[in-house]
Steps between C-alpha positions, in 0.01 A plus 500: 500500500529768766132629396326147580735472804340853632136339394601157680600719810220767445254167512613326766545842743098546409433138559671532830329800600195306447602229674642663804792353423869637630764721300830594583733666287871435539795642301817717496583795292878462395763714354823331304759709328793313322798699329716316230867544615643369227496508122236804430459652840148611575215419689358121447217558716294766701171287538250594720296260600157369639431169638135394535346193699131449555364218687177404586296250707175432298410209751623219728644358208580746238753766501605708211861645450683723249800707418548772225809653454574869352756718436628830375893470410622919491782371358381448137410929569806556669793376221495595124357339219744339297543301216694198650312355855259789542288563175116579563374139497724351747415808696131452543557185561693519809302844589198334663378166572185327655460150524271278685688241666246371686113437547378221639188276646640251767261253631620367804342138556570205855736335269604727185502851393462604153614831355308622110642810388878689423709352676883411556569152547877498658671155502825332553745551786800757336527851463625706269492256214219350416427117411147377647393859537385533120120552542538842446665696262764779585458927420880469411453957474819456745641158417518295799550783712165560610319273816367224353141573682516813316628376147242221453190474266231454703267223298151440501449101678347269712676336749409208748701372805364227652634383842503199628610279800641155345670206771596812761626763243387799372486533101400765258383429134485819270327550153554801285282600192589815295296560201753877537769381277773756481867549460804689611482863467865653367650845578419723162756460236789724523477570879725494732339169607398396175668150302676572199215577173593330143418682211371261235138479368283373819190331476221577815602283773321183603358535892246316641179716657170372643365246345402150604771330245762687721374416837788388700460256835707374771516332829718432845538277762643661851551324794736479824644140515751419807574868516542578109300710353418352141320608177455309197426762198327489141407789281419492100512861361679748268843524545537851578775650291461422160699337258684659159360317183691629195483440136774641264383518109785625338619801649192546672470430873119447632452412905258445697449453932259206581520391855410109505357289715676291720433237851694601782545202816661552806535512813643678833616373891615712794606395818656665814801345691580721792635858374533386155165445240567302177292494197427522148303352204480391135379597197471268160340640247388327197504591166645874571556692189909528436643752254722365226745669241208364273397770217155322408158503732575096487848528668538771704315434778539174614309278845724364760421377863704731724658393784446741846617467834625770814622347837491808784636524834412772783689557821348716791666546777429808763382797220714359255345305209719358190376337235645353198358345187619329214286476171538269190403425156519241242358469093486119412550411164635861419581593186862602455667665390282814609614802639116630566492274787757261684381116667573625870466830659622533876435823760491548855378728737644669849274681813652582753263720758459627844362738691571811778299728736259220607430420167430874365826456248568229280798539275493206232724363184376310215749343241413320180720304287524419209777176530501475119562854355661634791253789551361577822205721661590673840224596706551678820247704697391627822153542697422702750103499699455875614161359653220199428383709204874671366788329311778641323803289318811582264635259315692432173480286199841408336504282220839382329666293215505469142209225426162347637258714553671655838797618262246625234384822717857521658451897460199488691645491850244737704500639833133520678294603807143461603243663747184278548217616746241199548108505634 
């Protein structure tokens, strides 16, 4: 992938050369070092990093633009191999990394604009959790912990938005084709950030990859009615995390991961009432694979429609901004009893932020809940601007409880800084 990438960008820099056409070259270079402070205490992270955006103007209507990320992480040099969270292969995987999130045509018509290429295709109105936002699928290396813009897949698509100007008001239609199927990619077994591994005889997992059987599609309606701003949402794709079949023969366990396909509807509204911004959105998705207590490739995955909604309000006020978000979930028709799974799942989410020194430093705190396990993600951190092109921030990453996935890495808790220089 990161070969025809280099050829896509090696192609279009000649082409523009040709052309006379303009080239920039934006970026940052980036160190982040993260130290486990609890369970085994050692270094999480030394990455060093390098941030890469080229963008071109190849005429009065095209542009091209790209990102490729890279790093080297000293870290995986730095601590011992052992034989628990450190063996060889989850070594070189964390070690280096180059991806191409990024490279693009955009065509930029009077009345539309349409974008062929990698892309990321960010919907929905919530952070933190995602609901609309599932074009993409996540690099889960660091669970959730990593920025989302970093963290997701870039996919190969076309996209249209078409404006128009209908009775007075302004409206946006969207259309998304992906013939880039391609699912969520987990933390190496047996890492620090990995999910639990079960030993049993596995079959090669089921994934969809390019092909025009797997091609997903979507579309979106945006538009600012009376001061709302509205969406209406549709996607068909691959669920990204895939689902457990299992068939027990005996004493003999097989399993398999297949990620399905399901329809996801939705929509999202924001609207501002003096100091205070409300919005949210909502999510049903159709047909979603659900894991059952089943033990035959019949029963233990079974389709439900899902139930998905978040409500959010923000307060700013002076440099104060406070934000708080509830999330829920709901499986109709679930099967019970199951412990793999349970009908309604229920989190919500804290930010408070401000700022100091004419905006220079910006301490912030970030807390997710999990309202049904009773485990809980702290997030606080601190920014500070040395100049335009220098930023530095601490921070730390606590995670507690005894379930959900927060109380799963509850030894992670990490302590973390980062230098970034941009150009």
């Amino acid at each position: 992938m990161i070969r025809n990438v280099a050829l896509l960008f090696a192609a279009l820099f000649w082409a523009g050369h040709a052309l006379a056409a303009e080239f920039t070259v934006h970026g940052a270079v980036k160190n982040e070092t993260a130290y486990f402070v609890s369970g085994d205490k050692r270094f999480d992270k030394i990455q060093n990093r390098i941030d890469i955006k080229p963008e071109g103007i190849l005429s009065d209507r095209w542009e091209f633009r790209g990102r490729v990320l890279g790093w080297y992480d000293a870290a995986m040099d730095v601590e011992s191999t052992n034989s628990t969270d450190l063996v060889a292969g989850i070594k070189q995987h964390y070690r280096t990394f180059t991806q191409s999130k990024e490279a693009y045509l955009l065509y930029g018509g009077d009345d539309f604009d349409f974008r062929i290429g990698q892309q990321q295709i960010v919907w929905g109105k919530t952070d933190g959790i995602r609901m609309l936002d599932i074009i993409n699928p996540l690099d889960l290396r660091e669970f959730i912990l990593d920025d989302f813009l970093d963290s997701r897949i870039g996919l190969w698509s076309a996209r249209l938005n078409y404006y128009a100007d209908i009775e007075g008001s302004e409206h946006e239609f969207e259309f998304v084709l992906i013939p880039d199927a391609r699912v969520t990619k987990l933390a190496p077994a047996g890492s620090r950030w990995g999910f639990p591994s079960i030993t049993a005889i596995a079959l090669s997992p089921e994934k969809p990859n390019w092909a025009a059987k797997n091609t997903e599609f979507g579309f979106a309606w945006r538009s600012n009615l009376s001061g709302w701003d509205l969406s209406l949402n549709y996607f068909y794709g691959w669920k990204d995390n895939a689902n457990l079949f299992r068939q027990l023969s005996g004493t003999t366990l097989t399993i398999q991961t297949r990620h399905l396909r399901m329809h996801t509807a939705g929509g999202s509204f924001a609207n501002a009432f003096g100091a205070f911004v409300l919005r949210g959105e909502m999510a049903v998705n159709l047909g979603e694979g659900i894991d059952t207590t089943g033990v035959s490739f019949a029963t233990s995955v079974v389709r439900r429609t899902t139930l998905n909604g978040a409500l959010a309000v923000d307060y700013t006020k002076s440099n104060w901004t406070i934000g708080v978000q509830i999330f829920g979930r709901h499986v109709l028709n679930e099967p019970q009893p199951n412990p793999l799974t349970t009908p309604s799942s229920n989190f919500a989410t804290l930010r408070v932020a401000t700022d100091y020194m004419n905006e220079k430093l910006k301490p912030e705190i970030l807390i997710l809940t999990d309202l049904d396990e009773g485990a809980i993600l702290v997030r606080p951190k601190v920014s500070y601007e040395f100049s335009d092109q220098w930023l530095g921030r601490l921070g730390a990453d606590v995670l507690a409880g005894t379930g959900g996935s927060f109380g799963r890495f509850a030894s992670n808790d990490r302590i973390y800084s980062e230098i970034e220089w941009s150009f």
